[in-house]
N, C-alpha and C positions, 0 to 999 in steps of 0.2 A: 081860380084855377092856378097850381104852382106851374108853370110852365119850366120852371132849372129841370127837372125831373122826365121830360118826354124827350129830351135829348134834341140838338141841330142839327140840323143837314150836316152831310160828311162832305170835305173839303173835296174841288178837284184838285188830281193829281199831275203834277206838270208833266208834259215827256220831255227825255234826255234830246236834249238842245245838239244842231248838228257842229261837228269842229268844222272851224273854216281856218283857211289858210296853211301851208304845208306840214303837215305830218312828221311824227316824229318817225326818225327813222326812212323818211321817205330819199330817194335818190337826188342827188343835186344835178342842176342844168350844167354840163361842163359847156368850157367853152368852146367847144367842137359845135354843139350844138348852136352856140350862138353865131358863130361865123356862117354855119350852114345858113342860118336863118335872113343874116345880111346879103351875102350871096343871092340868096335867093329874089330878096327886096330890091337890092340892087337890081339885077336883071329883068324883074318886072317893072321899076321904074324906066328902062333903058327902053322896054318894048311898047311905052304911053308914050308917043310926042308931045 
């Protein structure tokens, strides 16, 4: 039997992979927001004995 001629299973198809890590075009963290965040750190440290 020629088997070249019945043809092979058809390949799977990969799906589009997700992007990781930030975006283009995406907003940048100013530093406003960083101090807010220290701030914040801070004063929950302050409230743990």
């Amino acid at each position: 039997m020629d088997y070249s001629k019945s043809g092979g299973a058809n390949a799977a198809k990969t799906s589009p992979k997700p992007k990781r890590g930030a975006q283009k075009g995406a907003p940048k963290v100013a530093a406003t927001d960083k101090t807010a965040l220290l701030a914040r750190m801070k004063a929950a440290a302050a409230k743990k004995p």
